[in-house]
C-alpha positions as CSV (number, residue, x, y, z in Angstrom):
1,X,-52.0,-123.5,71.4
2,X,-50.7,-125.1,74.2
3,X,-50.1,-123.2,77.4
4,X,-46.6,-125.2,77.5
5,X,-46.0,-123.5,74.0
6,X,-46.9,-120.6,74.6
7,X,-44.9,-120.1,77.9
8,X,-41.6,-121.3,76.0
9,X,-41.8,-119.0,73.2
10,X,-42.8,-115.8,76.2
11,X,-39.5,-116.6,77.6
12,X,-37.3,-117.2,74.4
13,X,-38.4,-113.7,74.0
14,X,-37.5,-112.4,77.3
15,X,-34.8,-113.9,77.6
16,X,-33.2,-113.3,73.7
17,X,-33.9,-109.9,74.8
18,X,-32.5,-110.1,78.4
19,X,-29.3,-110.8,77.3
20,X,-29.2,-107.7,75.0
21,X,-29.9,-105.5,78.2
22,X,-27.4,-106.8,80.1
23,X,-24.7,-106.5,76.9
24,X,-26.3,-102.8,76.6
25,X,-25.9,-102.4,80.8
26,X,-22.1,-104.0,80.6
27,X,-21.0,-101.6,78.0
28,X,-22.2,-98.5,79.7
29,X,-20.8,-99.7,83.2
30,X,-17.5,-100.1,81.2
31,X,-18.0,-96.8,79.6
32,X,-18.8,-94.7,82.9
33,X,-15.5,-96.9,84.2
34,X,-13.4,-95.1,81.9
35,X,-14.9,-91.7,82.3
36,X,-15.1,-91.6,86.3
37,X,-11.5,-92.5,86.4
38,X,-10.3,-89.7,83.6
39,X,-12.3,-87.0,86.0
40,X,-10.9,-88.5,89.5
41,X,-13.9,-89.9,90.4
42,X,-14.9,-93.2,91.9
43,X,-18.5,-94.0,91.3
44,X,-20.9,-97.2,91.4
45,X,-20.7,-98.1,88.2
46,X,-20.0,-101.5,88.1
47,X,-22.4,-102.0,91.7
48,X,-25.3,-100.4,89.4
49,X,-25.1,-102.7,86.5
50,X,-25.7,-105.7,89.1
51,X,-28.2,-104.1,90.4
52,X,-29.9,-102.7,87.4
53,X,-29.7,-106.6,86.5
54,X,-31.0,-107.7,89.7
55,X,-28.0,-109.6,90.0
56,X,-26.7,-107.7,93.4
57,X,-27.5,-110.9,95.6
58,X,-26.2,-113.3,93.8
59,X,-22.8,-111.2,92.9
60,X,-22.3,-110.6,96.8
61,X,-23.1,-114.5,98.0
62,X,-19.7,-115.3,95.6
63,X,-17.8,-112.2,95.8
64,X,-16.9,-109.1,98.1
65,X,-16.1,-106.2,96.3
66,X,-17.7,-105.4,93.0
67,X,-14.6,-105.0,90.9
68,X,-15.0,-104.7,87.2
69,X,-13.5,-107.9,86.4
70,X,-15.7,-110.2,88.7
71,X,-18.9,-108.3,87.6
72,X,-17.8,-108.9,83.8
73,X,-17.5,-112.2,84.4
74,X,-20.5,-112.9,86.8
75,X,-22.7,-110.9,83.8
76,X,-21.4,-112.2,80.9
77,X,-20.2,-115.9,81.2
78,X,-21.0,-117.5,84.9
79,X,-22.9,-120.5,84.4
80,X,-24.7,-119.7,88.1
81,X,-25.8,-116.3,87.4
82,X,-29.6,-117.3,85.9
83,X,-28.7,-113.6,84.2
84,X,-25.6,-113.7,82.9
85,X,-25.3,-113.2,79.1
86,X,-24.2,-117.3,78.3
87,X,-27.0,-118.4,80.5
88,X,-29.6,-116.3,78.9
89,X,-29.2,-117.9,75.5
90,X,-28.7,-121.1,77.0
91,X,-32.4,-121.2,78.5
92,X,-33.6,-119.4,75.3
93,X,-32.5,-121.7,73.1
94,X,-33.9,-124.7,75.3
95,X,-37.3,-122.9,75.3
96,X,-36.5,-122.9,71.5
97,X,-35.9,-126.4,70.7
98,X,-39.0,-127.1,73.1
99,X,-40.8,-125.5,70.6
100,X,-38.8,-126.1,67.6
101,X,-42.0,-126.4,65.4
102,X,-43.4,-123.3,66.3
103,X,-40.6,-121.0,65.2
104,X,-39.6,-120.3,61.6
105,X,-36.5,-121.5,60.2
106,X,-34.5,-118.2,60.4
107,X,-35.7,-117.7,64.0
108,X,-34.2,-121.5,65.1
109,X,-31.4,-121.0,63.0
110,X,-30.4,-117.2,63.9
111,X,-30.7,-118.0,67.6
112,X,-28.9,-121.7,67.3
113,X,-25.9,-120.0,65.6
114,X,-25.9,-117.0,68.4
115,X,-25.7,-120.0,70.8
116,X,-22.4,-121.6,69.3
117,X,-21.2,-118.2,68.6
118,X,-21.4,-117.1,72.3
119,X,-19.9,-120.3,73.5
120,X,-16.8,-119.8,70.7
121,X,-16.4,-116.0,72.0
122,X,-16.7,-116.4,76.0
123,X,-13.5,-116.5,76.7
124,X,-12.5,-112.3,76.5
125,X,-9.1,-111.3,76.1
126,X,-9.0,-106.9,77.1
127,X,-10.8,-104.0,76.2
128,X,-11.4,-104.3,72.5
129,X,-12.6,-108.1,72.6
130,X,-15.1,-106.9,75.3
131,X,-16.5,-104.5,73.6
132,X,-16.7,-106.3,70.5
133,X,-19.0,-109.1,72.0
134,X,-21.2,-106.8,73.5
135,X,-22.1,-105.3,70.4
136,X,-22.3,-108.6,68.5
137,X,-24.5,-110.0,71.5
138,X,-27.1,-107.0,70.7
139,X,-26.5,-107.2,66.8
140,X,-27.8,-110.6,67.4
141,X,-30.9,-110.0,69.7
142,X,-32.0,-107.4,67.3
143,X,-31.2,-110.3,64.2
144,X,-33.5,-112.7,66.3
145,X,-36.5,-109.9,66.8
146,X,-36.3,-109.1,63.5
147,X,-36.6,-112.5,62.2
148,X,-39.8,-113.1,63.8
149,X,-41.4,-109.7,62.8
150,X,-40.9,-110.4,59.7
151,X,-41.6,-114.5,59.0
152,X,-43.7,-115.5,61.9
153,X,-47.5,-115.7,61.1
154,X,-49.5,-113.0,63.0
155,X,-51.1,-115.1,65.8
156,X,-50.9,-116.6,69.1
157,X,-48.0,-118.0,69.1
158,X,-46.1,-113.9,67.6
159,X,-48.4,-112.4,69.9
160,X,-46.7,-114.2,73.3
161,X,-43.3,-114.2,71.3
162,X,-44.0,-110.2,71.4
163,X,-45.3,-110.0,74.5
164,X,-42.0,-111.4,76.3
165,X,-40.1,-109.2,74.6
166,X,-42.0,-105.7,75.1
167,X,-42.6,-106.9,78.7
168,X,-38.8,-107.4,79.8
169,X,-37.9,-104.4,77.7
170,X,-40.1,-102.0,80.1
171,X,-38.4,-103.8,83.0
172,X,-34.9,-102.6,81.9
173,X,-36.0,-99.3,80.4
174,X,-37.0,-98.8,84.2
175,X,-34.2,-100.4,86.0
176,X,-31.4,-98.4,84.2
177,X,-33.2,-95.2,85.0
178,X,-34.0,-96.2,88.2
179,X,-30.1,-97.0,88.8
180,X,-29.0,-93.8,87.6
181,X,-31.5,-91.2,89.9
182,X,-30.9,-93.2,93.1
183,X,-27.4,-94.9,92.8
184,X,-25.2,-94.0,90.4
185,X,-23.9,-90.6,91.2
186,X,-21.7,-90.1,93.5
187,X,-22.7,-88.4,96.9
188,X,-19.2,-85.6,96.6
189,X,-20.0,-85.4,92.9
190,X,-22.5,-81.9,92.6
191,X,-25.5,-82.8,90.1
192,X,-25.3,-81.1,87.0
193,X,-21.2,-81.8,86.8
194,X,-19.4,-83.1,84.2
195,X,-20.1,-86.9,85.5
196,X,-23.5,-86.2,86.1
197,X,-23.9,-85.3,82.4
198,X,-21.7,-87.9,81.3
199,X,-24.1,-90.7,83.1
200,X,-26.9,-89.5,81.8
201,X,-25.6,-89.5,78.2
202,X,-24.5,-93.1,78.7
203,X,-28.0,-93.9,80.3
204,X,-29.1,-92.9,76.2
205,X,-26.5,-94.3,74.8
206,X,-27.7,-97.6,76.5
207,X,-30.9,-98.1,74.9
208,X,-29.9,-96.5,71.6
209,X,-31.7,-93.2,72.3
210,X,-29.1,-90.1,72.2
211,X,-29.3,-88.6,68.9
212,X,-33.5,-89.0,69.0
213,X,-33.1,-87.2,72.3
214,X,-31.7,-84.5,70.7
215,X,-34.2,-84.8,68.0
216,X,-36.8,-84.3,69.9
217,X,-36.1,-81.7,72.8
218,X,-33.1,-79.6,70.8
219,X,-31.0,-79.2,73.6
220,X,-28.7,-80.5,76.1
221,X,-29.0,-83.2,78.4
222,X,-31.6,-82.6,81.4
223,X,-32.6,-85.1,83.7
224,X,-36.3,-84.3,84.2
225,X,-36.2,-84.5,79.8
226,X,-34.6,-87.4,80.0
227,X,-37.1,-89.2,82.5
228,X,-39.7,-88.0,80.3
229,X,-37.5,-89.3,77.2
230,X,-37.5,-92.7,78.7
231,X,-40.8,-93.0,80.3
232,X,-43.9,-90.8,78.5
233,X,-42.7,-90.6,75.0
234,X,-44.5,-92.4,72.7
235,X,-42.6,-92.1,70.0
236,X,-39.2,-93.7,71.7
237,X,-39.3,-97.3,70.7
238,X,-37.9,-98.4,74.4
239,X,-40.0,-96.1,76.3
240,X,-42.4,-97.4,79.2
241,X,-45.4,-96.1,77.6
242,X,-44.4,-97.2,74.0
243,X,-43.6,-100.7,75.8
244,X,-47.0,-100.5,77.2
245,X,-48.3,-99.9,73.8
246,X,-47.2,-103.0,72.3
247,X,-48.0,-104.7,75.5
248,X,-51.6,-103.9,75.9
249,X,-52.2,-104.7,72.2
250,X,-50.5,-108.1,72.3
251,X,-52.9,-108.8,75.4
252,X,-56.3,-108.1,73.6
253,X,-54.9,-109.6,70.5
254,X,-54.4,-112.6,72.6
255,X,-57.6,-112.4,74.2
256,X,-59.4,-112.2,71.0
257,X,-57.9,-115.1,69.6
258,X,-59.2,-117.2,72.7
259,X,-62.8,-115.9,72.3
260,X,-62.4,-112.8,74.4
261,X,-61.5,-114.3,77.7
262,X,-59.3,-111.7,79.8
263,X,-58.3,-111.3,83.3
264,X,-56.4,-109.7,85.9
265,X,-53.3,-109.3,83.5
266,X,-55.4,-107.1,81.2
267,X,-57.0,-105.1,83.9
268,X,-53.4,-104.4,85.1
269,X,-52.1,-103.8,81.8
270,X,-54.6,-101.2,81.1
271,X,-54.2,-99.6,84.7
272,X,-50.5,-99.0,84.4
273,X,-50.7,-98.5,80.1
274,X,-53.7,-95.6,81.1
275,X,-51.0,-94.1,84.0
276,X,-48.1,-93.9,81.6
277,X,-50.7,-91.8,79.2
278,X,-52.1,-89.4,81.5
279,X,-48.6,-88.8,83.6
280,X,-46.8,-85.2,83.4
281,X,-43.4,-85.6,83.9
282,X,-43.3,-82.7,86.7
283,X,-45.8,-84.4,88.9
284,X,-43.7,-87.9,88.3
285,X,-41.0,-86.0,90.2
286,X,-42.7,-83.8,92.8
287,X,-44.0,-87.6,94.3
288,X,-40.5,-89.0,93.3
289,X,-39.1,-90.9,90.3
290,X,-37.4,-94.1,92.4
291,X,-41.0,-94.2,94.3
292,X,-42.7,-94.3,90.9
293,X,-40.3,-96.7,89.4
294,X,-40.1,-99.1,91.9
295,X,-43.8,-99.3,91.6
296,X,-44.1,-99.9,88.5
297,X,-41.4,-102.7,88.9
298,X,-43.3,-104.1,91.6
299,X,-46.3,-104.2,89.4
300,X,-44.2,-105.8,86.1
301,X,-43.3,-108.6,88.1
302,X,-47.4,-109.0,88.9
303,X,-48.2,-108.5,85.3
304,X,-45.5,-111.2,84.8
305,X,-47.1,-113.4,87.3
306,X,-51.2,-112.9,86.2
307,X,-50.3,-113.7,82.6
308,X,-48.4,-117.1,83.6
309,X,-51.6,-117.7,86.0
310,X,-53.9,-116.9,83.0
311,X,-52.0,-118.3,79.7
312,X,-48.8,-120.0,80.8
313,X,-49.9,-122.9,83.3
């Protein structure tokens, strides 16, 4: 394959899947809104979904305040905002129609008609038509990772199409948690509270993960379980270490299929993959969770970077 190919179907993925996150990361900001107001607070919810985005600098260099109108518009439809929800399918679908020949029909179709669709629905009249895209815009991420799981032959060309997506999956899992421990609450608001609580349920609720929560630990919220939840837990499809599952396999699949070559992305890989296994949750906290996840963010964008150096250019 070529490396062009293969580097435009890694970013259709990432970014079919980025646009999810930041419909999942709007929602919840909108959500929290509600809430905070309802319990007299005044919290940083909309400031954390730009940041949890890494859209902070851009936001600020255009507006002052982060208001929940601007931010909705700078995430979901500005044309300048490389993140924003319109832009994300815009540069997956050019990544698509790069590589038009690659993809199976229900892949170009399903992500062409999430294209017009998007373009039909930016314009958001209140609440309800909000919320409504939002949910369509991850109804149709999941339509477009489905569609290659289930007609794309298993080889190089699924393998990067998987990576990008597993890979910019563990960046959000550990952004939004990330967000939550260090910036979300509050400093008048007492942990444990009713908003405390609240956030964290909405943290689940924002990668689909509250009733499996409570199917696994069998009781309320806790933030150390819910750290654990969302980082060690194999068995959590949007957990880091079940990201790094799918991650590390995709790499040696990859390398196989090139006659074993590997390099410094699979040494990597398997460093932070091994970590994840062999954490405890406790000792994650007594060195501190934002320390260990902006790490391992640090370290994403280098595995990012070693497998464009290896495969991509």
């Amino acid at each position: 394959m070529l490396s062009r190919t293969a580097d435009s179907l890694f970013w259709l993925a990432r970014y079919v899947e980025r646009a999810e996150n930041v419909a999942r990361m709007v929602a919840v900001a909108h959500r929290m809104e509600s809430v905070a107001g309802s319990l007299g607070a005044s919290g940083s919810e909309w400031l954390s979904a730009l940041i949890a985005t890494g859209s902070e600098s851009g936001f600020f260099a255009k507006y002052d305040e982060a208001t929940g109108a601007q931010v909705i518009d700078y995430l979901v439809r500005d044309p300048h905002n490389p993140s924003s929800i319109l832009s994300c399918l815009e540069t997956a679908r050019g990544n698509a129609r790069a590589v038009r020949t690659a993809l199976t029909a229900d892949m170009w179709e399903g992500l062409n008609a999430t294209w017009y669709g998007a373009r039909e629905r930016r314009h958001l009249a209140g609440n309800d038509e909000l919320m409504d895209f939002l949910e369509w815009i991850r109804e149709r991420s999941q339509l477009f990772t489905g569609s290659y799981a289930s007609t794309m032959l298993r080889n190089d060309a699924y393998w990067f199409t998987r990576l990008g997506t597993y890979l910019e999956r563990a960046d959000c899992t550990a952004r939004i948690l990330d967000v939550k421990y260090y910036v979300l609450l509050p400093q008048d608001e007492g942990v444990g509270g009713a908003l405390d609580y609240y956030q964290w349920q909405s943290i689940l609720r924002s990668v689909s993960a509250l009733r499996s929560y409570h199917w696994v630990y069998h009781q309320r919220l806790q933030p150390w379980l819910v750290a654990e939840f969302l980082l060690l837990r194999r068995e959590m499809p949007r957990s880091l270490l079940s990201c790094f599952n799918e991650i590390t396999r995709s790499l040696d699949l990859i390398a196989e299929g090139y006659g074993g070559k590997r390099g410094e992305c699979h040494r990597l890989a398997g460093e932070m993959h091994a970590k994840l296994c062999y954490s405890r949750i406790e000792n994650i906290f007594q060195t501190g969770l934002h320390e260990f996840l902006t790490e391992f963010i640090d370290r994403m964008i280098m595995l990012g970077s070693e497998i464009s150096r290896l495969y991509l250019t």
